[in-house]
N, C-alpha and C positions, 0 to 999 in steps of 0.2 A: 517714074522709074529711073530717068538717069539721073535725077539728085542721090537716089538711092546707091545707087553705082557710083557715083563721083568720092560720096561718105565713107563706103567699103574701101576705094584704094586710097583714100588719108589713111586710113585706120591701118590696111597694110602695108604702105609707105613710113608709119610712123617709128621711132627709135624702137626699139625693142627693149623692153624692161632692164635695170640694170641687173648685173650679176650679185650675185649674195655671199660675201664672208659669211658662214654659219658654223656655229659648233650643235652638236647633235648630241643629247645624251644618250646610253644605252639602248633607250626605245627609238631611235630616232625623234626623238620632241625634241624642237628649238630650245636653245637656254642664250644663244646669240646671234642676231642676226642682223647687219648692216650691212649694204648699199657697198657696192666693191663695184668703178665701172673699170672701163677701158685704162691699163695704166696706170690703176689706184694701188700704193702700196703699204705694206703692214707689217710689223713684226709679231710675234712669239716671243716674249721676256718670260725669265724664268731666275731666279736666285738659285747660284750654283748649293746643292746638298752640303759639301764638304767647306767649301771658303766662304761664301753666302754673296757673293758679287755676282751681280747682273750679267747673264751671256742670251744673246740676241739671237734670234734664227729669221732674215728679213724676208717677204716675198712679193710679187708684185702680179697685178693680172695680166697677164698678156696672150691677149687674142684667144680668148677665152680660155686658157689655162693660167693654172698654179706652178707658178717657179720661184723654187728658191735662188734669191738670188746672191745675198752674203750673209755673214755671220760676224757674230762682234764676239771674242772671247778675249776679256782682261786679263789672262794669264794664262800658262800652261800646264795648270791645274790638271787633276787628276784625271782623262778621260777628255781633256780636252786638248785640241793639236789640230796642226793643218795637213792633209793628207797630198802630197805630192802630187802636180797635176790637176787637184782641184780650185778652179782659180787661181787669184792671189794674192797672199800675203800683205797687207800694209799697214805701218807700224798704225796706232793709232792715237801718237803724239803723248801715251800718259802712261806707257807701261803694257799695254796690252795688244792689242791688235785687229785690224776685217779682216776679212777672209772675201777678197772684192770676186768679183766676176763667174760665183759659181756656175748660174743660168740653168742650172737643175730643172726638169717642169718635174712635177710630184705627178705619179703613177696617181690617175683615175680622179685628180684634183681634190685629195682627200688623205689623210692620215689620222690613225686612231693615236690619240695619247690618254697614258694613264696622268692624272690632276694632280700635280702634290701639294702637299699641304699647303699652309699660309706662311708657314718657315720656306719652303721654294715660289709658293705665289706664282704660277703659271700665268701670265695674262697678256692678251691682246693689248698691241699699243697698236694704234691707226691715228695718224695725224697727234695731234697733244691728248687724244683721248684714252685711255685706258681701261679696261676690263677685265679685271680678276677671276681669273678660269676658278682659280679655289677659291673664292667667295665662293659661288655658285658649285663645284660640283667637286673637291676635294677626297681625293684616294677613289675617286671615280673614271669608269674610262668611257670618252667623248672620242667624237669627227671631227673635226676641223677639216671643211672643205669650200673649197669654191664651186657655187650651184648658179645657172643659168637660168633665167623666165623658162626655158625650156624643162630645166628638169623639175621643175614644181608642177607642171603641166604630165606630167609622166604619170 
């Protein structure tokens, strides 16, 4: 019996599973799901509708939430702009600009977006990797949220 007991508390001494970047479609089924631990951060790319350039929405995990934490917008294009007081402003050396130190955590570690097409190309960058939200699920509306070992156990 106390091997048995000794087993139990490795097992509940052990890291706890890592957190999950996932996007969710309409039914809630996976269409992404990667590995997000402690600290790990990600952006939202998206090609702007009107100009077609790249604008960034970055977040990071921290202690188990979702916070945004800057924004990359190359111009001050239609609808985009820095709102006073949130964060700040830094040039970004080529004409455009971050939007540094938001620190946002996103309500409920979750946000729905609608997909746009492959002319805006919605997609996950994490590290050099990339994932095309419309490859996968275009004029469709998805989750994007940070989910815990816990909430897969819910």
């Amino acid at each position: 019996m106390p091997a048995l007991l000794s087993c139990l508390s490795v097992v509940a001494m052990a890291d706890p599973a890592p957190a999950r970047l996932e996007v969710l479609d309409a039914d809630d089924e996976p269409l992404v799901a990667l590995a997000m631990p402690e600290g790990g951060r990600w952006c939202l790319e998206w090609n702007h509708s009107v100009e077609g350039f790249a604008v960034l929405d970055c977040y990071r995990h921290d202690e188990g939430r979702m916070v945004l934490e800057r924004s990359h917008l190359p111009d001050f294009a239609a609808g985009l702009d820095h709102v006073l007081g949130r964060g700040r402003q830094v040039s970004d050396g080529q004409g455009g600009y971050w939007i540094e130190d938001i620190d946002e955590p996103v309500p409920g570690n979750a946000y729905v977006l609608r997909v746009g097409s492959m002319r805006v190309d919605h997609r996950l960058v994490v590290g050099t990797r990339r994932v095309s939200l419309s490859a996968l699920a275009a004029g469709e509306r998805v989750t994007v949220r940070l989910s815990s070992a816990d909430d897969a156990r819910e």
